[in-house]
C-alpha positions as CSV (number, residue, x, y, z in Angstrom):
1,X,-16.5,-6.5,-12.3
2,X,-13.2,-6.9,-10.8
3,X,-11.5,-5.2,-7.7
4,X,-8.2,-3.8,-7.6
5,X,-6.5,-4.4,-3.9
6,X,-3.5,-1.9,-3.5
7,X,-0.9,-1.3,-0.7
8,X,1.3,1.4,-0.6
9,X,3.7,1.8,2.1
10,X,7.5,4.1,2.0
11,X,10.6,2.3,0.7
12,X,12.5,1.0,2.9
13,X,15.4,3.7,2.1
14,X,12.9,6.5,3.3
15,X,12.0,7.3,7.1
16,X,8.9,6.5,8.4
17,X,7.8,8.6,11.0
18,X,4.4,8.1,11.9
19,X,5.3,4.1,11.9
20,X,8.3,5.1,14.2
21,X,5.7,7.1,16.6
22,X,3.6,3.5,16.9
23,X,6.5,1.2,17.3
24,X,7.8,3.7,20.2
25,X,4.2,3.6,21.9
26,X,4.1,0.1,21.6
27,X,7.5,-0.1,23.1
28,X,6.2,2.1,26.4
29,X,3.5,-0.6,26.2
30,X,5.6,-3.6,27.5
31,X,5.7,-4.3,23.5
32,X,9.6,-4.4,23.2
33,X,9.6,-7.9,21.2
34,X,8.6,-5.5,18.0
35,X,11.7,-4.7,15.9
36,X,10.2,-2.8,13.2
37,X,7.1,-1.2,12.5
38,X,5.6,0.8,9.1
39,X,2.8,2.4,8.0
40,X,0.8,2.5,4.8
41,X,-2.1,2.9,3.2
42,X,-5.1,0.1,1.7
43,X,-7.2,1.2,-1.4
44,X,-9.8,-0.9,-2.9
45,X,-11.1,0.2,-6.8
46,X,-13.8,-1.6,-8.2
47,X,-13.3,-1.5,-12.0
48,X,-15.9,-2.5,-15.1
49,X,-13.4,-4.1,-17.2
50,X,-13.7,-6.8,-20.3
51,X,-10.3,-9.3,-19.0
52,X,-8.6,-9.1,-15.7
53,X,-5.8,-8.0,-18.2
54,X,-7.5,-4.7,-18.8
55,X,-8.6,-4.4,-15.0
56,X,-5.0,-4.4,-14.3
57,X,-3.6,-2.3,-16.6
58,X,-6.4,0.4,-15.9
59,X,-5.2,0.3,-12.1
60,X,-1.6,0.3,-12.9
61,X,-1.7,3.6,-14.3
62,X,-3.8,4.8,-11.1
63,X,-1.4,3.6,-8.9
64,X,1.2,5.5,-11.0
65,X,-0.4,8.4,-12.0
66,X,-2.8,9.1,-9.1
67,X,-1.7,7.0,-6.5
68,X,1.5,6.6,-5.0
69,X,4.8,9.0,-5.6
70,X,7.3,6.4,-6.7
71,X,9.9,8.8,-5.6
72,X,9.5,7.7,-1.6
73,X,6.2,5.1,-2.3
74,X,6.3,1.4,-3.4
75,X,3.0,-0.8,-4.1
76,X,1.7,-3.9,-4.2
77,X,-1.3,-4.4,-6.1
78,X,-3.3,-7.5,-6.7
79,X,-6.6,-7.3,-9.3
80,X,-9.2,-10.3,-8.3
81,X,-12.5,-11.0,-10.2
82,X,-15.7,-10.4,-8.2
């Protein structure tokens, strides 16, 4: 059994406004030492697989079919052994 850990956040390049809406709140909070804030998401697939190889190729091609529009999306994805 393995578990695929993936983050997928915007690129840099594209705006972020739902992270923009928090960094302002936490700027009206006394926050102001914050320079930069985004927002993504976490997903966690647990995956039967016969190598950790396999495990991550399998959630490779969800991240890039499924998961995240690499048009405006970047991720980071790391496949650990359980």
């Amino acid at each position: 059994m393995f578990v695929a850990k993936i983050n997928v956040t915007l690129k840099e390049s594209v705006l972020d406004p739902q992270g923009q809406t928090v960094l302002r709140t936490l700027h009206d909070q006394g926050k102001g030492q914050i320079q930069d804030l985004r927002v993504g998401k976490y997903i966690e697939i647990k995956l039967n697989a016969s190598s950790l190889q396999e495990a991550e190729s399998i959630a490779k091609e969800i991240c890039e079919s499924v998961l995240v529009n690499q048009v405006i999306e970047t991720y980071k994805l790391v496949v650990e052994s359980q």
